[in-house]
N, C-alpha and C positions, 0 to 999 in steps of 0.2 A: 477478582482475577478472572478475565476470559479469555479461552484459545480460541481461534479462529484458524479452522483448516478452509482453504483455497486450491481448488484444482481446475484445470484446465481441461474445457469437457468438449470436445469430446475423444483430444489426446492422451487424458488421463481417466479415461472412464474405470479402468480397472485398479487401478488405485485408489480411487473412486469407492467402490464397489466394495475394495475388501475393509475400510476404515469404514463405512456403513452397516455391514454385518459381522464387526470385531464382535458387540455384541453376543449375538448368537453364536458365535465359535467358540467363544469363550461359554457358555452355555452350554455346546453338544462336550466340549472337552470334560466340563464338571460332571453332565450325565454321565460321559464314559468311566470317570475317575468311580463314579460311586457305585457303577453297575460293578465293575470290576472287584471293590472291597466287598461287595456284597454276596459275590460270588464267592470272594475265600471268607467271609466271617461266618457266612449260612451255607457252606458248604454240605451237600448232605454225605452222609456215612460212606456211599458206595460210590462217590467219586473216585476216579484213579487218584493216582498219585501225581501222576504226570500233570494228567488234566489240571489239579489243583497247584501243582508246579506254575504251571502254563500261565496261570492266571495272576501268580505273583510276581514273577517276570514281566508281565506286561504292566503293573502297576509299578515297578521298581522301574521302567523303562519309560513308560510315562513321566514320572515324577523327576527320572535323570534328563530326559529333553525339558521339560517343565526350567529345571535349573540351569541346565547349559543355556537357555535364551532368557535366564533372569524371571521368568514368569511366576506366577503363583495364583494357582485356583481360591 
């Protein structure tokens, strides 16, 4: 089976562009996903509360957009 994407260049260069570095987005998203967990599983002692709040909110908010567009790291 092959796909074969066709764009129209240089009307579609930016559609272009972002199907060429899906890639790599997909890559900085994974770094972020695990900076993130890593921040609350090695949390150290003296973090706030907040802080450490902060930090599961944005993994729990990542992971809810991750879902709402169907995706998966």
């Amino acid at each position: 089976m092959k796909a074969i994407l066709e764009f129209n260049l240089p009307e579609e260069l930016e559609e272009y562009n972002l199907v060429n570095n899906a890639f790599k987005m997909h890559s900085a998203l994974w770094d972020m996903e695990q900076w993130l967990r890593t921040q609350v599983k090695y949390a150290p002692d003296e973090i706030s509360p907040y802080t450490y709040d902060a930090f599961e909110e944005c993994i729990n908010k990542l992971n809810e957009i991750l879902t709402d567009n169907n995706l998966e790291l």
